[in-house]
C-alpha positions in Angstrom: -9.1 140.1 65.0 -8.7 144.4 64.0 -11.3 144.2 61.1 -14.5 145.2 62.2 -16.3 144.1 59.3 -19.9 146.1 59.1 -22.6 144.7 60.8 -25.3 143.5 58.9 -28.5 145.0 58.3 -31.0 142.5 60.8 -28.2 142.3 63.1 -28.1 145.5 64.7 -28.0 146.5 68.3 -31.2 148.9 69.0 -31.0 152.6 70.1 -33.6 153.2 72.9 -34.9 156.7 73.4 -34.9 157.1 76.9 -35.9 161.0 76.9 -39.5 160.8 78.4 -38.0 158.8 80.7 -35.3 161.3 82.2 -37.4 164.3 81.8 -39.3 162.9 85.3 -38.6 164.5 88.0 -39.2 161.7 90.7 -39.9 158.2 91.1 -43.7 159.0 91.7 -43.9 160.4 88.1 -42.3 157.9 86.4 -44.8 155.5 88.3 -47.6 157.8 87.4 -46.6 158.0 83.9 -46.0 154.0 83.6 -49.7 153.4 85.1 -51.3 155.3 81.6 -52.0 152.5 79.3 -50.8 154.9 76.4 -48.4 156.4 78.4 -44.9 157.8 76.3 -42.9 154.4 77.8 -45.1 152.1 76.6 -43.1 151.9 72.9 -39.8 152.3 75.2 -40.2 149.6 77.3 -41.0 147.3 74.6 -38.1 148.2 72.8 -36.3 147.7 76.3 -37.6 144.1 76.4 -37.1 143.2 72.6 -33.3 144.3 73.3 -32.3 142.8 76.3 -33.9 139.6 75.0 -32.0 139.1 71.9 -28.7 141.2 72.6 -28.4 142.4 76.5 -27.5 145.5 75.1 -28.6 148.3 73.5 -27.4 151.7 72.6 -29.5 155.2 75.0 -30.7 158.5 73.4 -31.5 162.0 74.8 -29.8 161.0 78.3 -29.8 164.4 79.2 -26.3 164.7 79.6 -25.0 168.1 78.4 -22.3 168.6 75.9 -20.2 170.9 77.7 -19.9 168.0 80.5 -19.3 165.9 77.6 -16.4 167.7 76.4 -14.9 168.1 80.1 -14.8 164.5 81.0 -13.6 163.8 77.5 -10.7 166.0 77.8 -10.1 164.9 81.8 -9.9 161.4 80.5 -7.0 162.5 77.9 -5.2 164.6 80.4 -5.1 162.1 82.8 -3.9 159.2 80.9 -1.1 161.1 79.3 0.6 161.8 82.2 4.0 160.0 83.0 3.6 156.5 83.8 5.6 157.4 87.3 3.1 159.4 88.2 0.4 158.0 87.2 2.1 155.0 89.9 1.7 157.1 92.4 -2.0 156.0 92.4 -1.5 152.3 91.5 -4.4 150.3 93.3 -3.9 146.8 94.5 -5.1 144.1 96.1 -6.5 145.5 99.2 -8.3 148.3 97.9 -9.1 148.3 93.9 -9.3 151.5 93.0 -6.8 153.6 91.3 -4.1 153.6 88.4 -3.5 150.2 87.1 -2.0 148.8 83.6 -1.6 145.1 84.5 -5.3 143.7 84.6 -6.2 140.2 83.5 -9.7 138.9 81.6 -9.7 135.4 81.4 -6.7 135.1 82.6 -5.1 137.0 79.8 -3.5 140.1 80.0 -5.3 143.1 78.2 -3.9 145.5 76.5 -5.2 148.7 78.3 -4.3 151.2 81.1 -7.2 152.0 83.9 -8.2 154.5 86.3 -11.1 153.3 88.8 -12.7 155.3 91.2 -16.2 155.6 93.0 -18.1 158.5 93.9 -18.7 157.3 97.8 -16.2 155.8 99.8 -14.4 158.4 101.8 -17.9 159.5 103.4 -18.0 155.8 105.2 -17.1 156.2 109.1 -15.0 153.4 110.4 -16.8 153.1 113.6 -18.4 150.0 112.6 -16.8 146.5 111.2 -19.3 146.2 108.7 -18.5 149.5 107.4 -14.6 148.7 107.3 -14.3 145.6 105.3 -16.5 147.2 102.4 -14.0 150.7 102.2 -11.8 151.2 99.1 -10.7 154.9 99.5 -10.6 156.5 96.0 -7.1 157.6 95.3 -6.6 161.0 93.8 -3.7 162.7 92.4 -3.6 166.1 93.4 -5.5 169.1 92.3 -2.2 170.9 90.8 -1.4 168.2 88.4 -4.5 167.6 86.6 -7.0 170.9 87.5 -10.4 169.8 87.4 -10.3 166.2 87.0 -11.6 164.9 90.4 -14.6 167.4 89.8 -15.9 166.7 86.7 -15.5 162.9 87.4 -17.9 162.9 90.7 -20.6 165.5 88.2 -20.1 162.8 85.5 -20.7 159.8 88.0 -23.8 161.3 89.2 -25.1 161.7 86.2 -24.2 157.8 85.3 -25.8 157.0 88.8 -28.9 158.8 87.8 -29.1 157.4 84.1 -28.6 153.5 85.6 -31.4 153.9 88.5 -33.9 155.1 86.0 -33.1 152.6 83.5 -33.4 149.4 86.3 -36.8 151.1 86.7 -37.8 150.2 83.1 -36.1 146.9 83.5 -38.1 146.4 86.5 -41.3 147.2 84.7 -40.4 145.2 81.6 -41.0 142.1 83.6 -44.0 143.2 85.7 -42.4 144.6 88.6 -43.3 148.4 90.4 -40.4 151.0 89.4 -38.7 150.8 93.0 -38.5 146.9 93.0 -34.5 146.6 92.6 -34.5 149.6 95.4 -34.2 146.5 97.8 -30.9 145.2 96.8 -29.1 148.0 96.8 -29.2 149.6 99.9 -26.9 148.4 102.8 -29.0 146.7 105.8 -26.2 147.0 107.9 -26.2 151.0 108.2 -23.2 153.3 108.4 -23.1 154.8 112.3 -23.8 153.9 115.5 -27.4 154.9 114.9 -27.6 153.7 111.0 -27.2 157.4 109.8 -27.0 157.3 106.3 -24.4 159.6 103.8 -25.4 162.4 102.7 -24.5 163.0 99.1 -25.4 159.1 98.3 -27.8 157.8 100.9 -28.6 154.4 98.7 -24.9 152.9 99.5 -25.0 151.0 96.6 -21.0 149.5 95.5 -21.2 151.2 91.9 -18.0 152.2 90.3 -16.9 153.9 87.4 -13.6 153.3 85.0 -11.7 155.2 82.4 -10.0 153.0 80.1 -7.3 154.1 77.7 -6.5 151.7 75.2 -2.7 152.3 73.0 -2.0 151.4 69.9 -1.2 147.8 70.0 2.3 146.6 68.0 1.0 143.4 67.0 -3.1 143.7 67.4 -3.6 140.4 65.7 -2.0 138.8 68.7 -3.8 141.3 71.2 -7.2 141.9 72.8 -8.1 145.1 74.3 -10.5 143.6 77.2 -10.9 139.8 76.3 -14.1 138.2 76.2 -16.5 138.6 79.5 -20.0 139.5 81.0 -19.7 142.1 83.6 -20.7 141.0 86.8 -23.6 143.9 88.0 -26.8 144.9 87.7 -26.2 147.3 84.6 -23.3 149.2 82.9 -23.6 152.5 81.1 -20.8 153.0 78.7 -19.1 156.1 76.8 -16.9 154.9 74.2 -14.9 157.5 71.9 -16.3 158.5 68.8 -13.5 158.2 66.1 -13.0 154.5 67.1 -14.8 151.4 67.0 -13.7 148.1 69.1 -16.7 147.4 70.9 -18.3 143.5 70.0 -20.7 141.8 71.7 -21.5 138.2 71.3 -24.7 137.7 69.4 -25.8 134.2 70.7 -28.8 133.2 68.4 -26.2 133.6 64.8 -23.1 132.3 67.6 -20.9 135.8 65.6 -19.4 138.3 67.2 -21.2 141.9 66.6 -19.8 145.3 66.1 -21.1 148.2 68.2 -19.8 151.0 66.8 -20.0 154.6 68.4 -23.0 156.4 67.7 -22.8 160.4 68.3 -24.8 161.1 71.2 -25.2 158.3 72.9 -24.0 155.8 75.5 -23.9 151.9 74.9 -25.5 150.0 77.8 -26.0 146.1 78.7 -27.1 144.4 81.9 -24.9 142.2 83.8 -25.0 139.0 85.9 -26.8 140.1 88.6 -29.8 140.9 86.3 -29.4 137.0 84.9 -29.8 136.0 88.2 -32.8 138.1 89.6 -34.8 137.8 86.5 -34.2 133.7 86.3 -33.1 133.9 83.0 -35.8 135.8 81.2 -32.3 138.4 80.3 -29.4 137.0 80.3 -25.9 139.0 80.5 -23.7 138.9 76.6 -20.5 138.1 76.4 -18.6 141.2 75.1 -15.3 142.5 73.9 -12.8 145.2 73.2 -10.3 144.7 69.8 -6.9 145.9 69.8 -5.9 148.9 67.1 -2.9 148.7 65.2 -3.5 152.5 63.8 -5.5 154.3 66.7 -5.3 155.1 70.5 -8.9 154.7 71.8 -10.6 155.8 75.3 -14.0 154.3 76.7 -15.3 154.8 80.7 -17.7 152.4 81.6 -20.2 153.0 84.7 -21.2 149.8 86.7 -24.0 150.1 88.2 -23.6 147.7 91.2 -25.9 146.4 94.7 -25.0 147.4 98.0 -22.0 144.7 99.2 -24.0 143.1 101.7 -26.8 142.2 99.2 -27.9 138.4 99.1 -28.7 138.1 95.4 -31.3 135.0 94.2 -33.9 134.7 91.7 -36.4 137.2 93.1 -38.8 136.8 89.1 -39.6 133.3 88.8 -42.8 132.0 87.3 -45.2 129.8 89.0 -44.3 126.8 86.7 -40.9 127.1 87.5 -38.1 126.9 89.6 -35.0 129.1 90.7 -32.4 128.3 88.6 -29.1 129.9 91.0 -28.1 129.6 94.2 -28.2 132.2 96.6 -24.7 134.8 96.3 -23.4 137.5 98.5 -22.5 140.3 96.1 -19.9 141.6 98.0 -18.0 137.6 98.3 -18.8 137.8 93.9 -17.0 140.5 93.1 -13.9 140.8 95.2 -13.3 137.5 93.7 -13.4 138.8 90.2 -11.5 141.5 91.1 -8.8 139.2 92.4 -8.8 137.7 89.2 -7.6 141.0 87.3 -4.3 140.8 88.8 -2.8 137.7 88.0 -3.5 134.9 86.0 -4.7 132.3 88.4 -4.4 129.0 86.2 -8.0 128.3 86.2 -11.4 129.6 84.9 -12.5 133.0 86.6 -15.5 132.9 89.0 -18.5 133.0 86.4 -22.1 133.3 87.4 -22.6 129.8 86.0 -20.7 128.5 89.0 -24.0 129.5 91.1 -26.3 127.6 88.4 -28.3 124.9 90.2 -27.3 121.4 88.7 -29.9 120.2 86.3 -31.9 124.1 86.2 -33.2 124.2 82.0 -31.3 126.9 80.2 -33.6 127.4 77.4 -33.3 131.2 77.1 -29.6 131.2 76.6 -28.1 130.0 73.6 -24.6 128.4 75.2 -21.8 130.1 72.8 -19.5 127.9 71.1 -15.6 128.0 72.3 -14.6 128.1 68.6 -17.5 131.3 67.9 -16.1 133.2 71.0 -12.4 132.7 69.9 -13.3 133.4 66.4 
C-alpha cells in the first residue's frame, strides 16, 4: 500500500484558480461580479462544478496566502512536533474537550499511524454565563510561549486565512447550484447567542465550530501493514488542506473507475474537498469522497487540514432539492454528528463509525453516488 503508482493522464484531480475570487474585497463584490454574465468566475465555477461532481475534490491556486506565512507555519509545525513526547503530553486532549496533543486516534476503528495537534481559533472568547454557551466550549490548549516562540501566533494568522479561503469558496459552491453567495451564511451562525443580550465575539462574530489540525506522520516500520489516516469522508462543510511538498500520501477514492487516486503536492497550492454536510444540503447533487493517507517506509511527512465546520447548534437537512424530488436525509444536529465521531477517534468501539449514511432516508435513490466496493477501498 506505499507505491503511489502515477496517476493517469484522464484521471486527474483539477486545479481551480480561485484568484479573481480572493482579490474581492466583500461579499457585495463577489455578488456583483457573479451577476455579469461574462464575469471572471464564470470558467471558475464551472470548473468548481465539473470537480466536485466527479472527484469532491480539487486542488486551489493564487489563494493569496503569502510565502513568508507559508514558511512560518511550516517551520511551527516542525518545531512543534519535535518536541519530547512528555511535553508534548502536557497538552494531551481527551474526551471532554478534543483539542490538543494526541497520538492515539482511531479511523475506522483502526489505529493510524500519526501524531495530532488540534486547535480552533475561537473558544476562549465564549462567556460561560449561559448553558448553551458551556456545553459547546473546548478551550484550546497551548504550551507556553517560552517553549515554542511564535507558534500560537502564526497558527491563529494561518487559521484566519483558512477561515477566509473556506467562506469564499462555499460561496462558489453556493452559486454552482443556483443559490445567492450568502446562502450557507444560515447554518453557521449560532441562533442561541453568546451573552445575556446575544452579544457576539469580536474577532469571529459568525461562531461557526471550524477547527484546524497539524498532522505529523513518522516513518512507519512496517508501512505495508500501516495506514497513515485510514479510509474516511470528513464530516463538514469543506476542508482546506496543506500537505508537504517532498511527500506524496494523499488518495482519494475515485468512484466512477472504483481505484484509489494519487493527489500529489502541487507547489503552491492547497488540496480541498467538501464533506458530509455539503452531501446532505445539496441532496446528493456533490457527494463527500472517501479519502486516505499511506504510510512511508522512507519519509516523515506533515499535512494541517482546516475544517471548515457549521455553528454546533445547526439543524442540517436537504435545504437544494428539486421539484421532482424528494429529501433524501433526515434532519441532523451538527453539534450531536460530530462529537460522536470524535468519540470514535479514541478507541475502537467494535462497530461501524457514525457515517452520514446512517441519516439516509430508507428507500431515497442514490443515483449520483457510485457505492464503492469493500474490495476497491481495501485495495
Amino acid at each position: 500500500m506505499t507505491e503511489l503508482a502515477p496517476p493517469a493522464a484522464a484521471l486527474r484531480v483539477p486545479v481551480v484558480d480561485i484568484g479573481a475570487l480572493m482579490a474581492c474585497r466583500d461579499d457585495a463584490e463577489v455578488q456583483a461580479i457573479l451577476a455579469r454574465a461574462d464575469g471572471p468566475f464564470r470558467t471558475t465555477i464551472s470548473a468548481l462544478q465539473s470537480a466536485l461532481t466527479e472527484w469532491g475534490f480539487f486542488y486551489i491556486a493564487n489563494h493569496g496566502v503569502t510565502p513568508e506565512l507559508m514558511e512560518r507555519f511550516q517551520s511551527a509545525i516542525k518545531r512543534f512536533f519535535a518536541l519530547p513526547k512528555e511535553l508534548k503530553n502536557t497538552i494531551r486532549r481527551d474526551k471532554a474537550n478534543p483539542l490538543g496533543f494526541f497520538d492515539d486516534e482511531f479511523t475506522k476503528n483502526k489505529k493510524d499511524w500519526k501524531e495530532v495537534f488540534d486547535f480552533s481559533g475561537r473558544y476562549e472568547e465564549l462567556p460561560e454565563n449561559r448553558e448553551a454557551n458551556r456545553s459547546a466550549k473546548y478551550q484550546n490548549r497551548w504550551l507556553a510561549e517560552s517553549v515554542v516562540p511564535g507558534f500560537k501566533d502564526t497558527l491563529i494568522e494561518y487559521y484566519d486565512h483558512m477561515e477566509h479561503i473556506a467562506r469564499r469558496l462555499l460561496m462558489l459552491v453556493a452559486v454552482s447550484l443556483g443559490e445567492h453567495v450568502t446562502f450557507f451564511d444560515q447554518f453557521f451562525h449560532s441562533k442561541t447567542g453568546f451573552g445575556e443580550n446575544g452579544d457576539k465575539r469580536t474577532r469571529h462574530p459568525d461562531n461557526n465550530s471550524s477547527a484546524m489540525r497539524l498532522n505529523y506522520y513518522p516513518i512507519a516500520r512496517d508501512p505495508e501493514e500501516t495506514m497513515g489516516v485510514h479510509h474516511h469522508t470528513d464530516p463538514g462543510a469543506l476542508t482546506v488542506l496543506y500537505q508537504d511538498d517532498s511527500v506524496s500520501s494523499l488518495q482519494v477514492f475515485h468512484r466512477s473507475s472504483q481505484q484509489w487516486q494519487n493527489l500529489p503536492p502541487i507547489a503552491d497550492t492547497f488540496v480541498v474537498n467538501i464533506g458530509d454536510m455539503i452531501q446532505v444540503w445539496s441532496n446528493d447533487k456533490y457527494c463527500a469522497s472517501l479519502h486516505r493517507a499511506l504510510a512511508n517506509g522512507t519519509s516523515e511527512r506533515f499535512s494541517s487540514p482546516f475544517f471548515y465546520n457549521p455553528a454546533f447548534d445547526a439543524n442540517i437537512h436537504p435545504v437544494l432539492v428539486d421539484a421532482d424530488d424528494q429529501p433524501k436525509y433526515k434532519e441532523l444536529n451538527w453539534h450531536e454528528y460530530i462529537m460522536s465521531k470524535v468519540l470514535g477517534n479514541y478507541v475502537d468501539l467494535g462497530e461501524e463509525d457514525l457515517h452520514i449514511s446512517h441519516y439516509r432516508v430508507e428507500g431515497a435513490a442514490a443515483d449520483n453516488i457510485a457505492q464503492p466496493k469493500q474490495h476497491a477501498i481495501n485495495a
